[in-house]
C-alpha positions in Angstrom: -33.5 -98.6 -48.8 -36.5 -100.6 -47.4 -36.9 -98.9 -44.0 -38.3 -102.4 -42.7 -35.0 -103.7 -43.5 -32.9 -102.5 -41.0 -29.2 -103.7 -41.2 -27.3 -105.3 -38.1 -25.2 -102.7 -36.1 -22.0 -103.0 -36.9 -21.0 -101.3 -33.3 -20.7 -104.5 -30.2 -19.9 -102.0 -27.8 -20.0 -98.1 -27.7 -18.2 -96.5 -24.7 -18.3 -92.9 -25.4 -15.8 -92.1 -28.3 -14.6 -95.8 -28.5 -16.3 -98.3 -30.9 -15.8 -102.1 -30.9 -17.0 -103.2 -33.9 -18.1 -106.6 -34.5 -15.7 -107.2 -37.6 -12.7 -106.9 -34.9 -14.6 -109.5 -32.8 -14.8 -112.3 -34.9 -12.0 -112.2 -36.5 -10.1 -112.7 -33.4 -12.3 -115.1 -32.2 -11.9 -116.9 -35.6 -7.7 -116.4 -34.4 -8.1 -117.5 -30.9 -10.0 -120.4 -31.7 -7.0 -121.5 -34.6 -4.5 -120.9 -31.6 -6.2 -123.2 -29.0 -6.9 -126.2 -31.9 -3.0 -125.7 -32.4 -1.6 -125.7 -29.1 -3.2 -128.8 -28.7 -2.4 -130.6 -31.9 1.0 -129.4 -31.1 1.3 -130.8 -28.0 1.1 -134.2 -29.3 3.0 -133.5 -32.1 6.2 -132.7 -29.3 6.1 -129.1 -29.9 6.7 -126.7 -26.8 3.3 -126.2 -24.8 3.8 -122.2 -25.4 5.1 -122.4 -29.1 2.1 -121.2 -30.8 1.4 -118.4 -28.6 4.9 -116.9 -29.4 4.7 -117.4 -32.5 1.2 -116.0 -33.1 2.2 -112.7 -30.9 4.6 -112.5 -33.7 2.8 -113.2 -36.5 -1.0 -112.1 -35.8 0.0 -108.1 -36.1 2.4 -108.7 -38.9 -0.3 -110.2 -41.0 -2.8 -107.7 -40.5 -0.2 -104.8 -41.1 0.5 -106.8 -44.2 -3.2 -107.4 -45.2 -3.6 -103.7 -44.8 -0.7 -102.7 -46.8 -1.5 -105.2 -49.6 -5.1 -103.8 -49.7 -4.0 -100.1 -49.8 -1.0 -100.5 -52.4 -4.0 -102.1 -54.8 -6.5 -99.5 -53.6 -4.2 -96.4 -54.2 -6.1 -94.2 -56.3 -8.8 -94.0 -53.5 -6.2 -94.1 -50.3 -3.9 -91.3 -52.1 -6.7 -88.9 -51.5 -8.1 -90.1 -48.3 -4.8 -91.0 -46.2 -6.8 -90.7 -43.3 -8.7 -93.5 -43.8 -5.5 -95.9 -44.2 -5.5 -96.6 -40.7 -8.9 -97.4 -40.8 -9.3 -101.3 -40.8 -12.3 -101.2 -38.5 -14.0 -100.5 -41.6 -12.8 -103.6 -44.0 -10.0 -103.6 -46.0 -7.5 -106.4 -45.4 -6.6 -108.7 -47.9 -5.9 -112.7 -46.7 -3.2 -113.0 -49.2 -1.4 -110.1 -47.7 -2.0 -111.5 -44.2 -0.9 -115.0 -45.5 2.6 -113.6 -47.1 3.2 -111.8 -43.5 2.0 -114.9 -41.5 4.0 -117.3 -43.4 7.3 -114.9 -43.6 7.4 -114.8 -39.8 6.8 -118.1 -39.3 10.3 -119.0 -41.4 11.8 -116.5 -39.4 10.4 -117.3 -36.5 11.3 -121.2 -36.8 14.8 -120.8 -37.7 15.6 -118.4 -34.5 13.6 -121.2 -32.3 15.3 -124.3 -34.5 11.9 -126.1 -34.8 10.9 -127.5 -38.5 8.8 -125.1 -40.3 6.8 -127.0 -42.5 5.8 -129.4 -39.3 4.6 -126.0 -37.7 2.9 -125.4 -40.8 1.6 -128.8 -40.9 -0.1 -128.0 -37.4 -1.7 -124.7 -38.0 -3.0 -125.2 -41.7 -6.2 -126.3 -40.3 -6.1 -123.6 -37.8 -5.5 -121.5 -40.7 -8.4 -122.2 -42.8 -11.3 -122.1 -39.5 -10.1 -118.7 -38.7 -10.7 -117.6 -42.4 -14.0 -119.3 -42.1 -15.1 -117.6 -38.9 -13.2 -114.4 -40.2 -15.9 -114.2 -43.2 -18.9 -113.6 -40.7 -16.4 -109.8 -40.2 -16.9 -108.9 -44.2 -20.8 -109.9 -43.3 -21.2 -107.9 -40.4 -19.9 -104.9 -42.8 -21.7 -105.9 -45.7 -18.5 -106.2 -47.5 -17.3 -108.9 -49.9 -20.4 -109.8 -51.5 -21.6 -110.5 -55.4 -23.6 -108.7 -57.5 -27.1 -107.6 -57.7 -30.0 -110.3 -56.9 -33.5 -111.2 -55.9 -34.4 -112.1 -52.3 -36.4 -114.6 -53.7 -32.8 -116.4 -55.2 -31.9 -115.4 -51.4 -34.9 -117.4 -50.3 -34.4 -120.2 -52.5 -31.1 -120.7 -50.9 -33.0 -121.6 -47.3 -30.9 -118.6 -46.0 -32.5 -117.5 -42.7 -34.1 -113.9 -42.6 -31.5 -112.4 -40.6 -29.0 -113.1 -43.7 -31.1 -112.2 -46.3 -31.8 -108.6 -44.7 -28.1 -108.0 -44.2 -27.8 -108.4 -48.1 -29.8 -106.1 -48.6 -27.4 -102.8 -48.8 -28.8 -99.7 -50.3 -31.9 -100.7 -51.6 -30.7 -103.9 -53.7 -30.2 -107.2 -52.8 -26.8 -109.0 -53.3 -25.2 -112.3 -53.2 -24.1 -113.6 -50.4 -20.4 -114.9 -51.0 -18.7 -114.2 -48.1 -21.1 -117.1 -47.0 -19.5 -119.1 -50.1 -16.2 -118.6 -48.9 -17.2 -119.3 -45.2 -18.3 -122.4 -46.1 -15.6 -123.5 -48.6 -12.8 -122.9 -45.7 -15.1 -124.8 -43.3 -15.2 -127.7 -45.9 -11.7 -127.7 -46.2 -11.1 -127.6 -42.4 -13.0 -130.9 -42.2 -10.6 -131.9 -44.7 -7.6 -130.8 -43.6 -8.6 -132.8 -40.9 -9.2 -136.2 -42.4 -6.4 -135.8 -44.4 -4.1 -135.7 -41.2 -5.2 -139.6 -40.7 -3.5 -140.3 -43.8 0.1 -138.8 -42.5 1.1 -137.0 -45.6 4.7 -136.5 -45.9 5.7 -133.1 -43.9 4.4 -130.0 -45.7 2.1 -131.7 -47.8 -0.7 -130.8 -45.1 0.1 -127.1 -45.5 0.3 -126.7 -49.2 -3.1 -128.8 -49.7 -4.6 -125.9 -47.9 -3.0 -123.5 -50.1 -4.4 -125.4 -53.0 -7.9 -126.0 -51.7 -8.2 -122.2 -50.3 -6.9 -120.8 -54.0 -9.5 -123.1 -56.1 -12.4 -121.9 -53.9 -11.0 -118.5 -53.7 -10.9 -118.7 -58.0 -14.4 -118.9 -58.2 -15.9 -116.9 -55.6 -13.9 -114.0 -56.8 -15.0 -114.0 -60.4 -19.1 -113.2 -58.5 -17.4 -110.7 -56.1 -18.2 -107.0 -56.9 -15.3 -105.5 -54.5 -12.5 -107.0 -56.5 -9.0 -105.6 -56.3 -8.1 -105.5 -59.7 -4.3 -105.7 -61.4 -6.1 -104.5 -64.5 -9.5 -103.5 -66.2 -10.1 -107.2 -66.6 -7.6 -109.3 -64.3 -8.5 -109.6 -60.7 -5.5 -109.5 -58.5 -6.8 -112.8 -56.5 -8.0 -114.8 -59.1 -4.3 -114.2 -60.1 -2.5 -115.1 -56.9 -4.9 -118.0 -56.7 -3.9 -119.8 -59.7 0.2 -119.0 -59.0 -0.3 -120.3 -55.6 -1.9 -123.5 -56.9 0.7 -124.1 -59.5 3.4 -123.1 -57.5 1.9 -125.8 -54.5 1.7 -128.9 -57.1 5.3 -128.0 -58.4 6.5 -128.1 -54.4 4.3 -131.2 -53.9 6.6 -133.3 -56.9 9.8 -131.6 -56.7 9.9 -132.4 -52.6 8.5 -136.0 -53.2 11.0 -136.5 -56.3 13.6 -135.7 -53.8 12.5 -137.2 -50.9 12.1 -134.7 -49.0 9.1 -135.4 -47.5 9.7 -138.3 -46.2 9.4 -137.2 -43.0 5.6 -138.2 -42.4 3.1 -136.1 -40.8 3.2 -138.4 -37.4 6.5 -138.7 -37.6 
């Protein structure tokens, strides 16, 4: 490695034996700032003040135990012989569609003991969603995780990155493409979309599974450049996979729902 290049330390805070890392950091900032834009859109939706905040006590540990588990199942061969390191998420290692089947599995459950609609819950926090993912990203950077393949720092340059992103791409002597940036910017596109799209009171649920479709046809692409790829087999990346059954799966909801009126509850409503 270019010993001018130094990259960021992933370390915020040392105290002795004790390491908060930075990847920990954002993505609960990423989480707290979802929570807070939901409690309020909540509120004036009619939802209890403190609904979110149970149900993200709930759901926030499930889904990283989940995104864990989802990563390790798909990374076996390497955790069967290092089961120390399965605990080890400070490092990387957690998989958004793990996190999302946890997140969304307690929310149904978490609904139907509180009787409050779930797809008007998920309605509310799809744009709350999507900003933590894009915050979240800025984690895999800090780590220099989730990137592409092999590149130039003059392709770097030409993408008017500033310097201090460019150097943290540079890993081991090569530089690489930046797509956890991609992503990050894809999810924050599709948070400013989310939000428009609320203006035009979809029929309940219809917010919620745009997301799902908008996250999956950004995810599609940006994981065909990713080097880091869990894989299903030699050739079929396990995301690009889930991606496309998630968007097919979302259109077939959107028409079988509308077909039998079932979202005619609107999104104001």
């Amino acid at each position: 490695m270019n010993l001018s290049i130094q990259p960021l330390n992933r370390v915020a805070v040392g105290l002795g034996p004790i390491h908060i890392y930075w990847y920990g950091i954002i993505i609960a900032c990423g989480a707290l700032l979802g929570l807070l834009l939901a409690m309020k859109e909540g509120r004036k939706r009619g939802l209890p003040k403190d609904l979110f905040v149970d149900l993200i006590l709930f759901a926030a540990p499930i889904a990283i135990l989940c995104a864990r588990i989802y990563y390790v199942a798909f990374e076996w061969n390497y955790y069967s012989g290092h089961p120390s390191e399965i605990i080890a998420v400070w490092d990387g290692g957690i998989a958004i569609h793990g996190a999302l089947i946890g997140a969304v599995a307690t929310a149904l459950v978490f609904c139907k003991v509180r009787r409050v609609p779930f797809w008007k819950v998920a309605d509310i926090a799809a744009p709350s969603v999507i900003l933590g993912q894009a915050i979240g990203r800025w984690g895999n950077f800090m780590n220099q995780e989730a990137h592409g393949g092999p590149t130039t720092r003059l392709f770097l340059e030409n993408l008017h990155l500033p310097n201090f992103i460019i150097n943290q791409m540079y890993i081991n002597g090569t530089y690489y493409v930046p797509t956890f940036l991609y992503e990050s910017v894809w999810d924050f596109l599709g948070f400013i979309l989310l939000i428009i799209l609320r203006r035009a009171n979809l029929g309940r649920g219809e917010l919620f599974l745009t997301y799902l479709i908008w996250y999956s046809v950004g995810r599609f692409y940006i994981e065909g450049l990713r080097t880091d790829s869990l894989m299903l087999t030699g050739s079929l990346r396990i995301a690009q996979v889930v991606s496309i059954l998630l968007i097919v799966l979302c259109i077939i909801l959107i028409v079988y729902r509308r077909i039998r009126n079932d979202a005619k509850v609107r999104y104001f409503d």
